[in-house]
C-alpha positions in Angstrom: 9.0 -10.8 13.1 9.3 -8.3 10.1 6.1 -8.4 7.5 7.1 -8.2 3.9 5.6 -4.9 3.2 3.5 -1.5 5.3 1.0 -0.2 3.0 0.3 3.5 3.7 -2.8 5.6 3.0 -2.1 9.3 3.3 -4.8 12.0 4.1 -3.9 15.6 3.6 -6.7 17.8 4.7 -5.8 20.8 2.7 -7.1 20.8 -1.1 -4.6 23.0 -2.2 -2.1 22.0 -4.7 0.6 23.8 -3.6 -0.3 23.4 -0.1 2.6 22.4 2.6 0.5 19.8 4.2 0.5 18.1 1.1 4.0 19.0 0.9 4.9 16.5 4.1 3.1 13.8 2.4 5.0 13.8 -1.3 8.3 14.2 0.5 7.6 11.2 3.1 6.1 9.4 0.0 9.3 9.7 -1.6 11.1 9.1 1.3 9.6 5.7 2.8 11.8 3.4 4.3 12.0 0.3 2.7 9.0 -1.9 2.4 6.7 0.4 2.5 4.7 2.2 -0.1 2.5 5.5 0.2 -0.2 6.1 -1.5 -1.5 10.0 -1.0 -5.2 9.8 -1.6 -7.7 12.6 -3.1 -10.2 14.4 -1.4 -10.8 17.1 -3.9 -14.0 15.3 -4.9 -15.3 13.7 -1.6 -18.4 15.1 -0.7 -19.7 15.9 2.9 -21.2 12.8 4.6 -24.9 12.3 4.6 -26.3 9.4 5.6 -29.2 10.0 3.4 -26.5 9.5 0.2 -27.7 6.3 -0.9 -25.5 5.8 -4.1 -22.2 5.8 -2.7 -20.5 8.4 -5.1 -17.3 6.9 -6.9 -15.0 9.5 -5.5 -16.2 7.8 -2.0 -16.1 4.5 -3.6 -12.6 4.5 -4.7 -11.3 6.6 -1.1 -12.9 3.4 0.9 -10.7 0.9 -0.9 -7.7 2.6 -0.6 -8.7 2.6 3.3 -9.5 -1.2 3.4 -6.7 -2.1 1.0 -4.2 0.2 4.2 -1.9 -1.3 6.7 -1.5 1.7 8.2 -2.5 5.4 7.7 -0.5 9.1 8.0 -3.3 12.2 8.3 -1.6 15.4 7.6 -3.6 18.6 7.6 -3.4 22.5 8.4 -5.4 23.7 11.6 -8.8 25.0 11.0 -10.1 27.0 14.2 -7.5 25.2 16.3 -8.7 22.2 14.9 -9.0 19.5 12.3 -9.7 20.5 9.3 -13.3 19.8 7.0 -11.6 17.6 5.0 -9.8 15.7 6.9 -12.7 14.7 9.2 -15.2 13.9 6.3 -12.5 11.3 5.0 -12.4 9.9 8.0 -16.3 10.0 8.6 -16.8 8.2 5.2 -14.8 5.2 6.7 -16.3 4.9 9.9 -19.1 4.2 8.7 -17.9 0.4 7.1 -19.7 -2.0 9.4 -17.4 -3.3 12.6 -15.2 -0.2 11.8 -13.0 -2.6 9.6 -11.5 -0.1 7.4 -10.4 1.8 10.7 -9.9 0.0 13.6 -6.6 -1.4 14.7 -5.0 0.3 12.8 -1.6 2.1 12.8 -1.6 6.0 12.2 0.9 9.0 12.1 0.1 12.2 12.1 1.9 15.9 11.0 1.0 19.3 9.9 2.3 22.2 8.9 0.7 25.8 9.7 1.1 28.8 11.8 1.9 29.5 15.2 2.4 26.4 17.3 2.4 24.0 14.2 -0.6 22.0 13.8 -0.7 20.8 17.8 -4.4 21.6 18.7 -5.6 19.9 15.2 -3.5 16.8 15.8 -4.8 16.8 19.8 -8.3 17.1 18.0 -7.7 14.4 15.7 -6.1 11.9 18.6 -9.7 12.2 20.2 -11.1 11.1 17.0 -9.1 8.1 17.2 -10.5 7.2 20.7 -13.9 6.2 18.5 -12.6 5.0 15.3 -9.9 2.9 17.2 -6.8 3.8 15.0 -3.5 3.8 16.8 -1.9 6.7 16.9 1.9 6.3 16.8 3.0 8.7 19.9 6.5 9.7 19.1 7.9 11.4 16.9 5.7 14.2 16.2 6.1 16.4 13.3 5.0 20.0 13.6 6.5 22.1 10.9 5.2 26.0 10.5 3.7 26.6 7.0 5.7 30.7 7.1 8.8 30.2 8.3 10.4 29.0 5.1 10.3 25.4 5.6 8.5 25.1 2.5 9.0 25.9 -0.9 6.9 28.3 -2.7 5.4 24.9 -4.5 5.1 23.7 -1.2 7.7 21.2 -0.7 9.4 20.5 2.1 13.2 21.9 2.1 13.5 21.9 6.0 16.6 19.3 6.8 15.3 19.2 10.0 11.8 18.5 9.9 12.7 16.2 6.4 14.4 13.9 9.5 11.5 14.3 11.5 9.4 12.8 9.0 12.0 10.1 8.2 11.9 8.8 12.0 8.4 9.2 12.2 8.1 7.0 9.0 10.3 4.3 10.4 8.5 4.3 13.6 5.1 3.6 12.0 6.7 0.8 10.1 7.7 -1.1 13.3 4.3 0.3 14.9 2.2 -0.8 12.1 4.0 -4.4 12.2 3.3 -5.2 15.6 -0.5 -4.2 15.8 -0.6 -6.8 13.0 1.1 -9.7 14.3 
């Protein structure tokens, strides 16, 4: 059974406008297999969780209907102190805090990153653990790791890598097909 349409929220835990996590994200955007969008979503403005926030700011508001209006979600993010970085994590602890989890759970997720060293693999361990509690499915294979220095990006931050730009084309089409059957 093939649904009509994946609808993708992506995450990019750098701010940075030219950054290359953001980088992956506008080239899978443009590069989404058919019948299924991705919609990059805006953290500039979300501020830290604090349960004692009782006017939900409209930054928040409008980040937590692009969750609950998702199918499926792809987190991409540089590694902060070999791990996920603030950004990320606060999007992600805005939404778990919808009652029953339901703008989380059971859902489909891919993740990649692009940094120094040895990628962005302790971040996206890191942010597979996170999962564990929220309950998003994280797709398993392929993994994109991409290094931020090695001229894989632009100086805009675009991705020009012909191998990683397949990575992230696989790794699209396997969270169509992954998304699709956690929601049959």
């Amino acid at each position: 059974m093939i649904l009509n349409s994946t609808k993708v929220l992506a995450l990019c835990g750098s701010l940075r406008a030219k950054s290359s996590n953001k980088g992956l994200l506008r080239y899978a955007q443009a590069n989404a297999p058919e019948g299924m969008s991705i919609e990059i979503a805006n953290l500039a403005d979300i501020p830290f969780y604090n349960s004692d926030i009782t006017d939900t700011p409209a930054s928040v508001t409008a980040l937590l209907a692009q969750f609950a209006a998702a199918d499926a979600f792809i987190f991409a993010g540089p590694e902060y102190n070999y791990s996920i970085s603030p950004a990320l994590k606060n999007a992600i602890d805005w939404a778990s805090r919808a009652p029953n989890n339901a703008l989380l759970g059971g859902k489909a997720a891919a993740i990649m990153g692009a940094g120094g060293g040895m990628g962005t693999s302790r971040a996206q361990y890191h942010l597979r653990q996170v999962f564990v509690f929220t309950d998003i499915h994280p797709l398993n294979k392929p993994e994109v790791f991409a290094n931020a220095f090695s001229g894989q990006f632009d100086a805009d931050g675009n991705l020009i890598d012909e191998k990683i730009q397949e990575n992230v084309k696989a790794q699209l089409a396997a969270l169509a097909t992954w998304s699709q059957q956690l929601r049959k």
